[in-house]
TIMI-2910 file (N, C-alpha, C, CB; in pm, 1 decimal, decimal comma, always signed):
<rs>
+----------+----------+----------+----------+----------+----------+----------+----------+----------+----------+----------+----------+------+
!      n_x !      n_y !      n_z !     ca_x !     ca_y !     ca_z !      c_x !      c_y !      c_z !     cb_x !     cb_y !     cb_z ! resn !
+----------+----------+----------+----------+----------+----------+----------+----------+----------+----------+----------+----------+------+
!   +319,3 !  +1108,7 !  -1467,4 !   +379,3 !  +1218,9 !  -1395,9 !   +472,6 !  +1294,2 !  -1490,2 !   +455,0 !  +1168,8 !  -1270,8 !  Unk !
!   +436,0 !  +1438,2 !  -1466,9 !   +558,6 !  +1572,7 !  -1563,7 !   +662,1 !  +1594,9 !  -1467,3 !   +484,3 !  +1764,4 !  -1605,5 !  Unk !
!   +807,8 !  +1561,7 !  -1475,1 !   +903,3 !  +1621,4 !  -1407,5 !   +899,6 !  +1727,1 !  -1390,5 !   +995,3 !  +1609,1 !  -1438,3 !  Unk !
!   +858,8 !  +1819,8 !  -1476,0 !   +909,4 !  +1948,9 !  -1497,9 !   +770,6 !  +2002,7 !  -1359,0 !   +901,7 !  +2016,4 !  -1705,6 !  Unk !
!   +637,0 !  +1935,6 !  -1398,7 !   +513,5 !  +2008,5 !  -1325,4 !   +467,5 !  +1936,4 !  -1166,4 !   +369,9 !  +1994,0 !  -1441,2 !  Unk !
!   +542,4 !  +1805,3 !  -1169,9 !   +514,5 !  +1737,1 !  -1042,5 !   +619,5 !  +1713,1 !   -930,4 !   +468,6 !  +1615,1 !  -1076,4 !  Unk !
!   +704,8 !  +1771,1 !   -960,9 !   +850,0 !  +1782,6 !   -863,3 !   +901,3 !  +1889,2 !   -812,7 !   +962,1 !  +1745,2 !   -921,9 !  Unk !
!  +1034,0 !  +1934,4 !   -689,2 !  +1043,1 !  +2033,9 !   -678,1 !  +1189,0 !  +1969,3 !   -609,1 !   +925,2 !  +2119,5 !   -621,0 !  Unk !
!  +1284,2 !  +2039,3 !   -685,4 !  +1476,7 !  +2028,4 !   -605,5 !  +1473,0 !  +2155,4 !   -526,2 !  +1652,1 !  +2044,2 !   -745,1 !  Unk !
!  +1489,3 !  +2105,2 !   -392,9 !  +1548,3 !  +2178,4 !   -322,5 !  +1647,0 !  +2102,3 !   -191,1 !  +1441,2 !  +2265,7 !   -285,3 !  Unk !
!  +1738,0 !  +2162,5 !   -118,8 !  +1847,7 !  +2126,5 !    -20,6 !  +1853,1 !  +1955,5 !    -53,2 !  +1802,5 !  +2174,6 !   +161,0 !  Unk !
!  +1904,6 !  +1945,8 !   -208,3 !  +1978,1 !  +1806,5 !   -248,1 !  +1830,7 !  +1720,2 !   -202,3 !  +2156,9 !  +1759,4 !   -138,9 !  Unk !
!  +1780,1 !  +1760,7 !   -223,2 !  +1639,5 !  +1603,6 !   -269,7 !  +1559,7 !  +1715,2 !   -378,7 !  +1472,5 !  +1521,8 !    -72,6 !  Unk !
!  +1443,3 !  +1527,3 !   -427,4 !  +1362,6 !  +1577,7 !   -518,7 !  +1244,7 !  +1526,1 !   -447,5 !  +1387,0 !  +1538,0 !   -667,9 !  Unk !
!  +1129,3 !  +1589,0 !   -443,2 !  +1006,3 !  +1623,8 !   -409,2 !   +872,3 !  +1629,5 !   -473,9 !  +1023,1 !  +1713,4 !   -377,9 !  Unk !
!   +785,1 !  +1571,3 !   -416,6 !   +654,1 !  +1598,4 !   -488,8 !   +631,2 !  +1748,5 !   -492,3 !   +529,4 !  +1525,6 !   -417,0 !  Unk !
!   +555,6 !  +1792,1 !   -554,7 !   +480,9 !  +1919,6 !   -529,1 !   +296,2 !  +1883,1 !   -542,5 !   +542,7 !  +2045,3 !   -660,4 !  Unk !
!   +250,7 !  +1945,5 !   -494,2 !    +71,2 !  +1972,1 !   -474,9 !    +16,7 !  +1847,4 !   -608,6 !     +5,4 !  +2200,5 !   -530,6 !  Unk !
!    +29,6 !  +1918,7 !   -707,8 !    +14,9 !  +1827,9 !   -854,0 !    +73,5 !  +1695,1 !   -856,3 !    +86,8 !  +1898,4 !   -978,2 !  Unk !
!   +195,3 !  +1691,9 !   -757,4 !   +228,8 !  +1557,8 !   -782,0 !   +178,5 !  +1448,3 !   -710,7 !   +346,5 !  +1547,6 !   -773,9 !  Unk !
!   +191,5 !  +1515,1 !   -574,4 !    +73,6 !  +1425,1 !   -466,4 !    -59,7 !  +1392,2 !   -486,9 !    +47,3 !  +1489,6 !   -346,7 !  Unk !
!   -140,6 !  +1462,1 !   -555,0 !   -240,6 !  +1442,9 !   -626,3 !   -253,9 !  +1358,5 !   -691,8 !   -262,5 !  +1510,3 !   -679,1 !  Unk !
!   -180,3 !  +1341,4 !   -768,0 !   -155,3 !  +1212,7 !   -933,2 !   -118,6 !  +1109,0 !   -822,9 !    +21,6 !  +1247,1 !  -1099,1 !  Unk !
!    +21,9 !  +1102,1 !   -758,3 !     -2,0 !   +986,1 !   -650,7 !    -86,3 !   +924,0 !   -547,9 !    +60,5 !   +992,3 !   -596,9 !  Unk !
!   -139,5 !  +1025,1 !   -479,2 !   -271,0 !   +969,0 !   -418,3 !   -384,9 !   +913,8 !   -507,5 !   -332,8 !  +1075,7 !   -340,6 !  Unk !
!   -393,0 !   +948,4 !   -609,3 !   -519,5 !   +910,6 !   -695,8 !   -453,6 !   +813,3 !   -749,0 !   -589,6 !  +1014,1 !   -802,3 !  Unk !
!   -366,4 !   +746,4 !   -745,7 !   -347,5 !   +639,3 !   -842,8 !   -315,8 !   +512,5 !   -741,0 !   -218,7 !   +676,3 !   -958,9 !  Unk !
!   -245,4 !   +593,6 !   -653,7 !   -268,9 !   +466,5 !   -509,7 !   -391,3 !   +390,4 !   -448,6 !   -234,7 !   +529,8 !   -380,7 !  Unk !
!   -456,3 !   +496,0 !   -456,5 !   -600,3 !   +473,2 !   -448,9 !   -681,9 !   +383,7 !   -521,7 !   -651,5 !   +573,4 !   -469,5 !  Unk !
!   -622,8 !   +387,2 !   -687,0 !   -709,2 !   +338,7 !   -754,6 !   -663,2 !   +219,8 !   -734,6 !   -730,6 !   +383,4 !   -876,7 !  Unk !
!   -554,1 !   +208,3 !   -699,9 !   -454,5 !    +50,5 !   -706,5 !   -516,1 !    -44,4 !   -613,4 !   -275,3 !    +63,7 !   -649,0 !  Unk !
!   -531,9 !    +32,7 !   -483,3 !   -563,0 !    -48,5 !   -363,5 !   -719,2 !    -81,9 !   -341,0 !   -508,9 !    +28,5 !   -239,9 !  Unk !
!   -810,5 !     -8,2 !   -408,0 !   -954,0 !    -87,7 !   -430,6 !   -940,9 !   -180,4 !   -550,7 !  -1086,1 !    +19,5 !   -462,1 !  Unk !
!   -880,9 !   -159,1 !   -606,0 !   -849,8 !   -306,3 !   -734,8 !   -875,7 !   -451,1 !   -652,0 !   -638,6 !   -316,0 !   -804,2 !  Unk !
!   -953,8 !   -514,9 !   -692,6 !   -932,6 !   -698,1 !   -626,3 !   -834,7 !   -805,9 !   -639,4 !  -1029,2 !   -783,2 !   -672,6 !  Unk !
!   -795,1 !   -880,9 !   -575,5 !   -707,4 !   -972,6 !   -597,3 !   -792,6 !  -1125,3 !   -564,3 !   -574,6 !   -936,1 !   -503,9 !  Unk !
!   -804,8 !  -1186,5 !   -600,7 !   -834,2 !  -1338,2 !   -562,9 !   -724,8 !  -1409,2 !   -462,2 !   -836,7 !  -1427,3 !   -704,8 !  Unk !
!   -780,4 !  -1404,5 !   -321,4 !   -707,2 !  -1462,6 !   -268,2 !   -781,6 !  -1589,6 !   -170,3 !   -631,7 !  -1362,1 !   -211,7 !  Unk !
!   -751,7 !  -1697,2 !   -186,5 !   -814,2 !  -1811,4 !   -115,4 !   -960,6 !  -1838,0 !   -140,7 !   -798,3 !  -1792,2 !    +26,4 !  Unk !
!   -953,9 !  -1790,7 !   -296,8 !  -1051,7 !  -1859,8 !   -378,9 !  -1186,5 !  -1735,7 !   -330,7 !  -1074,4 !  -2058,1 !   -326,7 !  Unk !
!  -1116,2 !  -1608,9 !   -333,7 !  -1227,3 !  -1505,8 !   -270,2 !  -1166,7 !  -1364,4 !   -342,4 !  -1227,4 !  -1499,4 !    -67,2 !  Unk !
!  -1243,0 !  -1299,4 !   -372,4 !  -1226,0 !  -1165,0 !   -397,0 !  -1221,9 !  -1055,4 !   -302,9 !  -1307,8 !  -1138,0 !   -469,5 !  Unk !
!  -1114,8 !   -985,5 !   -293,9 !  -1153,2 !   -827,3 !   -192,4 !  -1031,2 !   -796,1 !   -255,8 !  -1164,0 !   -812,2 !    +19,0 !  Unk !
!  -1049,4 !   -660,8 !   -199,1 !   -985,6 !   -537,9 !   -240,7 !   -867,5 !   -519,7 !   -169,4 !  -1068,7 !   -423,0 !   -225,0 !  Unk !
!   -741,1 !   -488,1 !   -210,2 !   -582,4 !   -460,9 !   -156,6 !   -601,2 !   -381,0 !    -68,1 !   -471,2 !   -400,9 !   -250,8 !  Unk !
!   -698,1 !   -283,1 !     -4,5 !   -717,7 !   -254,9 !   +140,6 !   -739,0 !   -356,8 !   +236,2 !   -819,2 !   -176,8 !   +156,3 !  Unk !
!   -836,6 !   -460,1 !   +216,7 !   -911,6 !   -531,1 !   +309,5 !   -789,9 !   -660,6 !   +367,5 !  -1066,1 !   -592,6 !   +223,8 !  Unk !
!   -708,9 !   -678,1 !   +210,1 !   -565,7 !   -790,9 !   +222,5 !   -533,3 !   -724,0 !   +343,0 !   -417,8 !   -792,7 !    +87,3 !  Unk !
!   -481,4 !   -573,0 !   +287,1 !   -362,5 !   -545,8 !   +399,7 !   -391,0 !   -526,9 !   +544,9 !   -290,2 !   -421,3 !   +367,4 !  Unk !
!   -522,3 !   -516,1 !   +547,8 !   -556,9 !   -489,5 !   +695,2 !   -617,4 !   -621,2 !   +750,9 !   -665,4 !   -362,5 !   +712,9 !  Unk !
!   -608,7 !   -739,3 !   +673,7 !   -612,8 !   -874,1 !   +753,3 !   -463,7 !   -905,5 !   +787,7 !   -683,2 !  -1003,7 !   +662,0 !  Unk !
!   -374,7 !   -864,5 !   +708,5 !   -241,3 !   -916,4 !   +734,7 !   -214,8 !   -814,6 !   +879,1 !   -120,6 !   -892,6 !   +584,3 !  Unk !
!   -231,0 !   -696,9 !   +883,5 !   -203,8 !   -617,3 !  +1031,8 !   -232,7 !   -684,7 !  +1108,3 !   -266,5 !   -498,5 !  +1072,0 !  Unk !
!   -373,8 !   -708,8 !  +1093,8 !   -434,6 !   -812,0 !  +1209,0 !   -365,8 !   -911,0 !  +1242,4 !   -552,7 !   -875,1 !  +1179,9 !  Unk !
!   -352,2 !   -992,5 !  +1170,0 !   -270,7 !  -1156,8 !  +1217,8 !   -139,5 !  -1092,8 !  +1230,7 !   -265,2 !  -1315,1 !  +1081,9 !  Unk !
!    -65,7 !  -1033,9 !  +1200,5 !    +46,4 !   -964,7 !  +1218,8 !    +37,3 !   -956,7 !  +1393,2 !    +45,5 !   -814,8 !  +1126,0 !  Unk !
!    -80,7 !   -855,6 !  +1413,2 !    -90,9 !   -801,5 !  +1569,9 !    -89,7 !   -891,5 !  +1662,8 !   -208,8 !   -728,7 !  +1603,7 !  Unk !
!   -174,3 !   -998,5 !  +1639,0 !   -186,3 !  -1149,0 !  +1692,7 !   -109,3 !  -1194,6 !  +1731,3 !   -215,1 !  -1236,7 !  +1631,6 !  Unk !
!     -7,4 !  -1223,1 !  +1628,8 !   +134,5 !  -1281,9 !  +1627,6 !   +236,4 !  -1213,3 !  +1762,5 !   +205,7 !  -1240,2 !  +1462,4 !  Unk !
!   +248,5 !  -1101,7 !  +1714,2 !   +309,0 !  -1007,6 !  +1864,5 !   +243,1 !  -1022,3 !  +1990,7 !   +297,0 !   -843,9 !  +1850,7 !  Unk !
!   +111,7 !  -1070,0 !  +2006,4 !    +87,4 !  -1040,6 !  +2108,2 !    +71,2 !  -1170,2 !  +2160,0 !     -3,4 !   -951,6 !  +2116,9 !  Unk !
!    +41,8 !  -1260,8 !  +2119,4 !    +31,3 !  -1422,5 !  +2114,4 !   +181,8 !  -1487,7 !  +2045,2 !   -119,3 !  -1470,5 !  +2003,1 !  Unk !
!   +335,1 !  -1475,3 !  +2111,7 !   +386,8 !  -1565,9 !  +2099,3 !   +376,5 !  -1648,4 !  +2001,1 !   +375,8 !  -1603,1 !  +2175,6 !  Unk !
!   +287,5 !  -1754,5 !  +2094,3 !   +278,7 !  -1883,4 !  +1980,5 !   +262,5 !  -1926,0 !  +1867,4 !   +225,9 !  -1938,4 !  +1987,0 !  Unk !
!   +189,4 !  -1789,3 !  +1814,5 !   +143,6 !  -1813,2 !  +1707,1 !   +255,7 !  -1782,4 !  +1590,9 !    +21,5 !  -1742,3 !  +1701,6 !  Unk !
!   +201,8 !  -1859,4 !  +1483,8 !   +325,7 !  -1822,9 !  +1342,0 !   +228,6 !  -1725,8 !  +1268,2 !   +384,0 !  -1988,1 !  +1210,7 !  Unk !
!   +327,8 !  -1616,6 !  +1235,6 !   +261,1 !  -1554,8 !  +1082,1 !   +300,4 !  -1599,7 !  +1003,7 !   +270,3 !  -1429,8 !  +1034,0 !  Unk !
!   +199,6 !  -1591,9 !   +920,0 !   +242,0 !  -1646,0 !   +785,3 !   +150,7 !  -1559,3 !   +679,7 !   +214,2 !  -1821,4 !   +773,2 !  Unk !
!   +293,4 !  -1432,1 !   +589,0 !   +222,9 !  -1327,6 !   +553,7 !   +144,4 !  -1371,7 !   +403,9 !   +325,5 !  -1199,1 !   +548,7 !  Unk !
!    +56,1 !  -1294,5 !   +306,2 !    +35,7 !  -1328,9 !   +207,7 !   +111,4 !  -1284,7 !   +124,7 !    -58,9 !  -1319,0 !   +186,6 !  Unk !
!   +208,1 !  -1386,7 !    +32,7 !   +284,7 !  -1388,7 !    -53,7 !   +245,2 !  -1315,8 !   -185,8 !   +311,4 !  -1508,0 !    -63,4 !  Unk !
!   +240,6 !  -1234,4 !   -285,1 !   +178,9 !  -1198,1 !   -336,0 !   +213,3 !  -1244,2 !   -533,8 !   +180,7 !  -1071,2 !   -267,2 !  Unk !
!   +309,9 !  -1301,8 !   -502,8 !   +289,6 !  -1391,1 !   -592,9 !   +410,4 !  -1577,9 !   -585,9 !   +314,4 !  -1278,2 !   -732,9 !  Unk !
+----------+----------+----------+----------+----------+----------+----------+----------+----------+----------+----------+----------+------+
</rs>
């Protein structure tokens, strides 16, 4: 990222601009299809985070149950 080309000061904050959201979405992106080995299995940092919602949701709605989130390292 260019300070000068991916930011914008205005009313006391600093800001993405068009170019900058761009470079951030594309790199978030690239981050979160990346794989992680987890429980001796491969998937992608989308598929983690949307099993953890899930058992997350579970958890709220089922009491009993414990979450128990994935630690990530």
């Amino acid at each position: 990222m260019n300070v000068e080309q991916d930011f914008v000061y205005h009313n006391g904050g600093c800001f993405l601009n068009d170019s900058g959201r761009k470079k951030y979405l594309r790199a978030f992106l690239t981050r979160m299809t990346e794989k992680l080995i987890t429980e001796n299995e491969e998937q992608p940092r989308w598929e983690l985070l949307n099993r953890q919602v899930k058992l997350f949701k579970q958890c709220i709605y089922n009491p009993e149950m414990t979450y128990s989130p994935y630690r990530i390292r």
